[in-house]
C-alpha positions in Angstrom: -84.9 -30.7 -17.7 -81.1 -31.0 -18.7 -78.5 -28.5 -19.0 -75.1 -27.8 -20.1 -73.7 -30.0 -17.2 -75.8 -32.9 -18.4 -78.0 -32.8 -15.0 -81.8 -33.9 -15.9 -84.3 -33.8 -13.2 -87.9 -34.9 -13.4 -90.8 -33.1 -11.6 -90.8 -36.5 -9.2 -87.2 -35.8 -8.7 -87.7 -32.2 -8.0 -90.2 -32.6 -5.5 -88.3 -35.4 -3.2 -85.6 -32.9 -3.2 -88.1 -30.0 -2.0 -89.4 -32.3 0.7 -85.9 -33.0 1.6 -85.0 -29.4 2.0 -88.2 -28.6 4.0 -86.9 -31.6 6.2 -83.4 -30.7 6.4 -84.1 -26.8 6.8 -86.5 -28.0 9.9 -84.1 -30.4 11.7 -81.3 -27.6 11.6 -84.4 -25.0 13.1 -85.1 -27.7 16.0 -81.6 -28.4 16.5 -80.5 -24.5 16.6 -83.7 -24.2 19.4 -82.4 -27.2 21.3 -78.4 -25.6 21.1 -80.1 -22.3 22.2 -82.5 -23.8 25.4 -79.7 -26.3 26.9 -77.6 -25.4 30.2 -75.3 -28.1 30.0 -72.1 -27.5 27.2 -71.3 -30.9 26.3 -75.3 -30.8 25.1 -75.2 -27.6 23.9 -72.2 -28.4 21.2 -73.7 -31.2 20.0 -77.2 -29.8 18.8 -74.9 -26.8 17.8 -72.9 -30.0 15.7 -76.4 -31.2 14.9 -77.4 -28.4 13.6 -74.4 -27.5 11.3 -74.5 -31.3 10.1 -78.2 -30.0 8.8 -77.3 -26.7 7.2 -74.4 -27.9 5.3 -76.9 -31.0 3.7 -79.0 -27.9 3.2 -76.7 -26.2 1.2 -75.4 -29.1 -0.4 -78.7 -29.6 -1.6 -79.3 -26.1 -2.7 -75.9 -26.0 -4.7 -76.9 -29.0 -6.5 -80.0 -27.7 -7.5 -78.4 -24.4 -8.7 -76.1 -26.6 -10.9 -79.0 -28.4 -12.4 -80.6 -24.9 -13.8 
């Protein structure tokens, strides 16, 4: 499916892209539970680090895909 930026995606590419966003969007969730359940900072801050690593691949992701329409 190209478009005006010359992106082409097949069906097989589209769907290891939606498995990676299910993936992705589930790691941040866990990590964001984890930030929220933890005591201790230092482990707090770095599911809260996890978690952010997560949502920014997600959006990453997303943006490309908006750019391939």
């Amino acid at each position: 499916m190209p478009n005006q930026q010359g992106c082409t995606l097949t069906s097989k590419d589209l769907t290891v892209i939606e498995d990676q966003l299910t993936h992705v969007a589930m790691g941040c969730r866990v990590a964001e539970q984890y930030a929220n359940q933890f005591q201790n900072a230092q482990l707090k801050n770095m599911a809260a680090t996890v978690a952010q690593h997560h949502r920014q691949h997600f959006d990453a992701l997303y943006a490309f895909l908006n750019g391939c329409q």
